[in-house]
N, C-alpha and C positions, 0 to 999 in steps of 0.2 A: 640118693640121686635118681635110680631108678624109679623109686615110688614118684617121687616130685615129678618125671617126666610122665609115668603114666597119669597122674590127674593130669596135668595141663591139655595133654592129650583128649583125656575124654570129657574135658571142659570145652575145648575146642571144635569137639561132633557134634557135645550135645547144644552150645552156640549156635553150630550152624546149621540145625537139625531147627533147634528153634524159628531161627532167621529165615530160614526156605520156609517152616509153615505160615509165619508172619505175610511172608510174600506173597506167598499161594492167595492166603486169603485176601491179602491186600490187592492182588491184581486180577482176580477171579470176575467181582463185579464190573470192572472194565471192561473186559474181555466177553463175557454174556453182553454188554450192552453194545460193544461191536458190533458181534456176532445177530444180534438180533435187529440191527438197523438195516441188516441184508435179508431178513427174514419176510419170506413169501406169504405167509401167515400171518393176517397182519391183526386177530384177535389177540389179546392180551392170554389167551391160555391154551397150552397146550400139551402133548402127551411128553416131549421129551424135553430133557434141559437144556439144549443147545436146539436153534434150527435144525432143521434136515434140506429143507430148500431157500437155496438163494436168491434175489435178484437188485437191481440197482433201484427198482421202481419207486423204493421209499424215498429216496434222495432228492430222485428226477420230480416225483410229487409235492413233497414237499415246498417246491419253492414254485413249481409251476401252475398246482390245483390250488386256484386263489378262490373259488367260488365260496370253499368254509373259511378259511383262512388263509392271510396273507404272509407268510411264515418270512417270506422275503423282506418285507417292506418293516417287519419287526427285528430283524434281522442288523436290516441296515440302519433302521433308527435307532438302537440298541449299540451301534455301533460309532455312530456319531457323537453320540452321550458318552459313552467312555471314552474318546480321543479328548474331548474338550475338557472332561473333569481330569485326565491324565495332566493334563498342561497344565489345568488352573492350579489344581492340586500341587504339583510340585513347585510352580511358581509362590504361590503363599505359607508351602510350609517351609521352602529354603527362605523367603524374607522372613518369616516372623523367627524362623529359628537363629538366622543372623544376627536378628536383633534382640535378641532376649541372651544371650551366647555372649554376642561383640561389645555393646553398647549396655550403660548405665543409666537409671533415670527412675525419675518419681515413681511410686505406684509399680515397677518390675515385680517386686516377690508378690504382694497384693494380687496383680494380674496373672502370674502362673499358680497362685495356689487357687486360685478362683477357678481356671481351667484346669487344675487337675480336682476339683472339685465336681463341678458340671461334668467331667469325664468319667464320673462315678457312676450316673445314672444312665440308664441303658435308653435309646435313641429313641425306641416305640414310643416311648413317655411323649414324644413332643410330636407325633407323626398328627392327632388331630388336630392341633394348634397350626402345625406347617399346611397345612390342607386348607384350614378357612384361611389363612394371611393370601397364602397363591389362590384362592377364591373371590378372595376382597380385590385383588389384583389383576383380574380374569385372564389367569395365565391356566387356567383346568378345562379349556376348550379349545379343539382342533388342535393345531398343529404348535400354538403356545406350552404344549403340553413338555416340549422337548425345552424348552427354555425353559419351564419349572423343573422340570428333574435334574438338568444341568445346574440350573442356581441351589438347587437342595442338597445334591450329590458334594457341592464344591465348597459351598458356606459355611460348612463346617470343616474343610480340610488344616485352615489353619491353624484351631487346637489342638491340633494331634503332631506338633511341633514337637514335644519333649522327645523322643528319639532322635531326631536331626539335630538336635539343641546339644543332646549329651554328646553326641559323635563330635558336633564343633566344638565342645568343651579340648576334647583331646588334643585338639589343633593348637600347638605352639601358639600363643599371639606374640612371642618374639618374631614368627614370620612376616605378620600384620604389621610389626614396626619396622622392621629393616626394609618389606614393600613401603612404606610412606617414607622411611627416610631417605631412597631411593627416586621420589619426587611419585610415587601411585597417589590417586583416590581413593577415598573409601570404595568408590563403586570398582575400582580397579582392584584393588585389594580381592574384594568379593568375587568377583569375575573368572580373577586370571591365580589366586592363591587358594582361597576357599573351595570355589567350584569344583577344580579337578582332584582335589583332596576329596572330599566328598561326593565323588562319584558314586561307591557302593552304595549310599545311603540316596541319593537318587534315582537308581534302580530300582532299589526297594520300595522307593515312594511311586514310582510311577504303574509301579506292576501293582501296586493295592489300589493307588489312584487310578487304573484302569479298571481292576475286579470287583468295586464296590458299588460301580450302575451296572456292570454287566453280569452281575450274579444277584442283585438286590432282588425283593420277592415283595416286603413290606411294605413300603416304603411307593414304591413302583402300582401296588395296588389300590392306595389309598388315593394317589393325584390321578392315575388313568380309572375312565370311567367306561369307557369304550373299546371297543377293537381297534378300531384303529388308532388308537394312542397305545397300542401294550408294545410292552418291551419282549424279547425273549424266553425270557424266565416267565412271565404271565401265558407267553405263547402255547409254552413247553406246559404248564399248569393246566389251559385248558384242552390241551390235548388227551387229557386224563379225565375228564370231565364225563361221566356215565354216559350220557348220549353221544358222544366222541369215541371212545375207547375202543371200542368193537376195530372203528376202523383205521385208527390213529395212534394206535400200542406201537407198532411197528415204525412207526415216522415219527411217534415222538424219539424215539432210540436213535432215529437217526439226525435228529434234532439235538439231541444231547450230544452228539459226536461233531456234528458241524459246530455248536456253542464249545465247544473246548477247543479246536482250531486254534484261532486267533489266542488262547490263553497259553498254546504251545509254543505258537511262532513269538510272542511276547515274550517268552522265558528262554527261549532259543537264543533271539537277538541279543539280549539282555545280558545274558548269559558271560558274556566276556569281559563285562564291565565289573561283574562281583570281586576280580581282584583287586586286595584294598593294597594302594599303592599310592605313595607322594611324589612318581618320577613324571606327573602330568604337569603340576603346580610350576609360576614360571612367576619372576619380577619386571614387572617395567613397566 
């Protein structure tokens, strides 16, 4: 017994011995990119690992020194793009998962094994094909630009269904029948049975349907041709660009800390909704 308790023991130091250096390293690069969005210094090299002097100036510049860049106005379009592919997104992946879940009919298996087919192939493959269609289209000029990345971002949200699909598998559809014999609609059923059941999984969809325009790189470069069509992530890119950097190391860091923002406060709000629970779900 003795023996048995000292291993478990030093199973448990060296656990968390592990675990603390996991961490270490895991929140080290956060923490330098904090620290250096305060940084006075604003060439990309210097003698020590951490600043030594601080100030706010990188912040304040960023969004106010438009004469290189507009960090703000990419900021906010970059912002607009993920609110709407948020919505569309959850709205076609809870309909089609509904309907492939709920509802029988011709051509069903045919149609998900097609899309977890095409789900095999990785996105780039079609980025110059999606480029001329929205060219043929003249949605790659001015400010039509936000209306192409939004139709791009969202057009594909609906085959990525199979997750939502599996979670409504779980769902009794004895509840589905007692709500209609009860006198519900289908759309009642969906609304006031499905919906609050499947809350965690709409959390889920909404925090990836927000992070997939507002972290895109590819995709984002291909349809913007200009500055003032770039998103954040191209912002933060050219900020790093040789003739930039000297004076832009420091404010792109602080760029990176303002773009994770909004990905906090997402996860924050969010946050309360991941418990999975059926005391939401209601008949009538």
């Amino acid at each position: 017994m003795h023996n048995a308790h000292t291993r478990r023991v030093i199973a448990d130091v060296l656990s968390y011995i592990l675990l603390g250096a996991l961490s270490i390293i895991w929140i080290l690069p956060i923490v330098w990119v904090f620290l250096e969005s305060f940084n006075k210094n604003t060439a990309p090299y210097q003698a020590t690992f951490f600043p030594t002097q601080y100030t706010f100036d990188n912040y304040k510049q960023l969004f106010t020194d438009t004469s290189v860049m507009n960090f703000g106005s990419m900021f906010l379009r970059t912002f607009i793009i993920a609110c709407f592919v948020c919505l569309i997104s959850v709205a076609f992946v809870l309909l089609v998962a509904y309907c492939m879940s709920r509802m029988r009919f011709r051509f069903r298996k045919p149609f998900m094994n097609i899309v977890l087919v095409l789900g095999m192939f990785p996105s780039i493959m079609s980025v110059v094909a999606v480029y001329f269609i929205l060219k043929a289209m003249g949605l790659t000029s001015g400010n039509w630009t936000v209306v192409a990345l939004i139709l791009v971002y969202s057009a594909g949200t609906g085959a990525g269904f199979y997750m939502m699909k599996g979670y409504m598998d779980t769902i009794p559809t004895s509840l589905d029948e007692a709500a209609m014999l009860d006198g519900c609609t289908r759309w009642q059923v969906f609304y006031k049975i499905i919906l609050p059941i499947c809350r965690p999984m709409i959390v889920y969809q909404a925090i990836t349907g927000f992070l997939a325009p507002w972290l895109d790189f590819v995709m984002a470069k291909a349809i913007c041709r200009t500055e003032d069509q770039y998103t954040v992530a191209l912002g933060l890119w050219q900020m790093l660009q040789k003739e930039r950097i000297t004076d832009w190391y420091a404010r792109f860091a602080a760029g990176a800390v303002v773009v994770s923002i909004p990905i906090a406060i997402l996860f924050m709000v969010m946050q309360r909704f991941y418990q999975e629970s059926m005391a939401g779900s209601v008949k009538g």
